[in-house]
N, C-alpha and C positions, 0 to 999 in steps of 0.2 A: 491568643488569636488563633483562628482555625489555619488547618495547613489542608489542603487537595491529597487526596490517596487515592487512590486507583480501587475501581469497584469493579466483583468480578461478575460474569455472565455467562448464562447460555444461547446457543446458537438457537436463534427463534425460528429457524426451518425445521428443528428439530422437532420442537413442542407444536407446532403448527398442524401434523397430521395428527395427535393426539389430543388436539381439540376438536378436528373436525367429527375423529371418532364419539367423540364426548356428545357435541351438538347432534349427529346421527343416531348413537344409542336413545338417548334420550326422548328425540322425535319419536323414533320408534316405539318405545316403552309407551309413551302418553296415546299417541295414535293409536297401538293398540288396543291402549285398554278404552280410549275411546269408542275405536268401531266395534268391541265387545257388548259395548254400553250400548251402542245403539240397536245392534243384533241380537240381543239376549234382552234385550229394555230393563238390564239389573246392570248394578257396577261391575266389572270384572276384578281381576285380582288386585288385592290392594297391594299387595309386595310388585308387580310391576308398574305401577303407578307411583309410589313411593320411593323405586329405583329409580325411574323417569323422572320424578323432580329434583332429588337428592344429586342424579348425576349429571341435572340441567344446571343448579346453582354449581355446583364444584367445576363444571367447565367454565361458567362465567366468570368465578372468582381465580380461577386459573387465567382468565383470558385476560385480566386487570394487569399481568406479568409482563405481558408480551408488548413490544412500544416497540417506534423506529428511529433510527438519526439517522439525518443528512449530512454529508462533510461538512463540517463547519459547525457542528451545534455537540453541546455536551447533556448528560444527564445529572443533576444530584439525586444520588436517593438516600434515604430516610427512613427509618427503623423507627417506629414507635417513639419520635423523638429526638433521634442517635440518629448523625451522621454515620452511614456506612463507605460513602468513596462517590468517584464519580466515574461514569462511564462517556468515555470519547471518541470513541471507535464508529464508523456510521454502519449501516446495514440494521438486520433484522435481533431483535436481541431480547431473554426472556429474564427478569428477575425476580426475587420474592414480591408475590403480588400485594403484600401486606407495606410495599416499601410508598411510600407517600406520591401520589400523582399532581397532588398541589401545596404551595406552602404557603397559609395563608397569613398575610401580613396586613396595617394600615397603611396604605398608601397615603401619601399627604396629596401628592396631582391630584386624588380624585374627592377628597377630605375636604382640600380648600376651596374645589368649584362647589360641592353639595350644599345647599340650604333646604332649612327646618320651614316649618310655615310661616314661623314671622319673619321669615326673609331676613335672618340671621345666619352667618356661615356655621354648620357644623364642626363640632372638635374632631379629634382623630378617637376619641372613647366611644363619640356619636356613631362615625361612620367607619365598618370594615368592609376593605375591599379586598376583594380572593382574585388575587394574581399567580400564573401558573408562571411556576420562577424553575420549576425541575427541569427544565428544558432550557437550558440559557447556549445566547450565540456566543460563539467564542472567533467569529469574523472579525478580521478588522472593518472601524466604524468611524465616521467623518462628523465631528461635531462643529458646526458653523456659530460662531457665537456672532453675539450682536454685538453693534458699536457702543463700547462703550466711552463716556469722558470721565477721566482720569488727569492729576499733576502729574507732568514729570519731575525731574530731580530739581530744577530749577522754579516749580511751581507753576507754570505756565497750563493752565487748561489744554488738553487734547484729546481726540477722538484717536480711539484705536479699537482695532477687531483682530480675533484670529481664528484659524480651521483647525482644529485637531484632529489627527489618525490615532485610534484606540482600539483595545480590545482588550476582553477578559483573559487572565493569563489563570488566575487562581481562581474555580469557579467556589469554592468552600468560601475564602474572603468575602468573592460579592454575595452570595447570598446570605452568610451569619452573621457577618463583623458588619455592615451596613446594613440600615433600612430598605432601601432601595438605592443601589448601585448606578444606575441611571441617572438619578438626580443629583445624585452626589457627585457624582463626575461633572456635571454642570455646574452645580457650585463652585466647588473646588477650580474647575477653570477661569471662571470669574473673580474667584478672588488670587489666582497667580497670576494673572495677566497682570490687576490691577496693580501687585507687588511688584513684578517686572517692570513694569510700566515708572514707576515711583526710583528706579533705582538711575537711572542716566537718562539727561538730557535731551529733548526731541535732536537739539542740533547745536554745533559748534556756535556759542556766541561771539566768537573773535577769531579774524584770521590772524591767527598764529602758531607756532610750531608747539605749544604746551597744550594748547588747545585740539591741535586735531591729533593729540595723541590718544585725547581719550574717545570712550566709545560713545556712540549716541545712537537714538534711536532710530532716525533716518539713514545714520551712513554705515553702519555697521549691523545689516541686517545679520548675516549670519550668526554674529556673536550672540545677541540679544536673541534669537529662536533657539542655542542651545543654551542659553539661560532661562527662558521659558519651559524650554523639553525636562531640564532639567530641575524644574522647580516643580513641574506638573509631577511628575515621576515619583520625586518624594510624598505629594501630596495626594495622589492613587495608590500608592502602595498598599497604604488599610485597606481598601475593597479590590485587592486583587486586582486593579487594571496596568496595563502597562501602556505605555506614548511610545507610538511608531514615528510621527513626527508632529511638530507645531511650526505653524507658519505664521507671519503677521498677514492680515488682508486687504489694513485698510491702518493709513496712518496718515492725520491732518490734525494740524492745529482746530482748535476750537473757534464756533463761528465768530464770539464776540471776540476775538484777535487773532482772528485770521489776518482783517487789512494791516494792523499795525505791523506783522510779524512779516508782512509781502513787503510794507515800504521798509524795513531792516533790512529784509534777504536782497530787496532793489539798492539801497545805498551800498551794501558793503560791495556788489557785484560791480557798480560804480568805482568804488574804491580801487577794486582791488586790479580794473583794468587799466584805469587811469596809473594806477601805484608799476605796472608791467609797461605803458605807454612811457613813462618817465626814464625807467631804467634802458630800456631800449633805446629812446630820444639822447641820452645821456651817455651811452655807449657809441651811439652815431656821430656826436659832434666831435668825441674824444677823437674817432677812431678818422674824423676829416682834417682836423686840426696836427692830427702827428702826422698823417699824407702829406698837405702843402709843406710842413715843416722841412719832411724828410727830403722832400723833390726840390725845394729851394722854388717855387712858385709863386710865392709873396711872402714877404717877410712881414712878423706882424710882431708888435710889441703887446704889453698886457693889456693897455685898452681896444687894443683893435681884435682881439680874443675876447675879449669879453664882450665884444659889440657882435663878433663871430657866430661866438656860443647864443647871447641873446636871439639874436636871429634865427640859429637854424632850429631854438628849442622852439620857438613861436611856431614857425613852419609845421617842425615833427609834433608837436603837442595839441594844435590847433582842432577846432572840431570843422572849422569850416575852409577852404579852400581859398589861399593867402593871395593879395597882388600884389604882384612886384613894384617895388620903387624904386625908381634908376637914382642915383645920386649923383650929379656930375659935379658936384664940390669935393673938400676935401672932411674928414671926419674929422681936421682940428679947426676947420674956418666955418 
């Protein structure tokens, strides 16, 4: 695999007035033997006409040297083949003008939109496309993926997306070990989501204490994004990128059990208030029933506690708003 080295350079204010001299001599030289040409109506000298060309192409082939970066953006350059380093530095900056200005590759983006005349898609042998890769950002970058549906652990169809923060860490990586680094980073995103996605459960199927121990998709967002970050991370490595962060953006059950999975999330939510309504009800009666005990306020044997208790669970548990019934008998006649 390739590794990033540092390429060296010169300061391109330097070479800059030695070009303009170049492009000045030069004029000169042609001009004049031009307006010799026209005042004598013969050629003039051929050695300054042949300086004049000679020292127009060698500035130009000098001026192929000189390129700029902005913070933010690196260089590869290229030796007849050979990686020589990269330059990261921004400002003005001059290097062997023989070092490659493009590299050219098949792009597949542009491979699989192209068609031949019978409106057939071209191969990638068919079509090359020249993309200027010696220039690559090394910004961090936001890739928004789409929704995809995905099982989770439990098999349940669902809809999930995520955003990723990226950047090129090894500019050597992205441009020799991958095709294009670009797309590849978009694959690879897609297919670890889809792996994350498969590994735990949208959500607790049971309220219980075994159960909400483990992780799920919904309730433990944090866990699940550094298990994302961290599967991303392995799977960038080859093209030099690295994961600043990954977030989830979007997480729903899939349409065709959505309703099922609302009337579950509805019953258990039932359940489980009714299940805090009883324990409550049930601590209320205890806690009336040892009062009158304790104050000597009625004395009550086992069935008049259990007519007690009946009572005041109906009351506490009730959904709707109890009437009273006076009883002027006795509760054995």
């Amino acid at each position: 695999m390739s590794h990033e080295i540092k390429a060296k350079s010169l300061n391109g204010w330097v070479i800059l007035p030695v070009l303009l001299i170049g492009y000045l001599a030069s004029v000169y030289c042609i001009v004049g033997a031009i307006i010799e040409l026209i005042q004598t109506e013969h050629l003039g000298s051929p050695v300054m006409i042949t300086a004049g060309v000679v020292i127009l192409v060698a500035t130009i082939f000098v001026n192929n040297g000189l390129f700029s970066l902005q913070p933010g953006q690196a260089r590869v350059c290229v030796l007849f083949g050979s990686y020589i380093g990269t330059i990261r530095s921004d400002g003005l900056h001059f290097v062997n003008p023989l070092c490659a200005h493009e590299l050219s590759y098949a792009s597949e983006d542009i491979a699989a939109g192209a068609a031949n005349t019978n409106g057939e898609t071209s191969t990638l042998a068919e079509v090359r496309a020249t993309k200027n890769t010696s220039v690559i950002s090394v910004r961090a970058r936001t890739l928004t993926g789409d929704k995809l549906k995905v099982n989770d652990k439990m098999g349940n169809p669902i809809e999930i997306a995520t955003v990723i923060v990226w950047r090129v860490e090894d500019t050597a990586k992205a441009v020799f070990d991958v095709d294009n680094y670009e797309k590849y980073v978009r694959m690879q995103a897609e297919t670890a989501l889809r792996h994350v996605a498969s590994l735990y459960a949208y959500d607790h199927m049971e309220d219980d204490d075994s159960s909400n121990t483990a992780i799920t998709l919904r309730s433990n967002i944090e866990e699940v994004s550094n298990k994302l970050k961290e599967e991303l991370s392995r799977k960038f490595e080859p093209a030099g990128v690295c994961v600043e962060d990954a977030r989830l953006t979007h997480l729903a059950y899939a349409p065709e059990i959505a309703q099922a999975m609302l009337r579950r999330q509805q019953a258990e939510a039932v359940i489980s208030a009714r299940k805090k309504i009883v324990e409550g009800a049930v601590s209320m009666v205890d806690m009336a029933l040892e009062q009158l005990d304790e104050r000597n306020i009625v004395e009550f044997d086992n069935e008049r506690k259990a007519a007690m208790a009946s009572n005041l669970m109906v009351v506490l548990c009730g959904d709707s708003e109890t009437q009273p019934v006076i009883n002027t008998g006795s509760l054995y006649q």
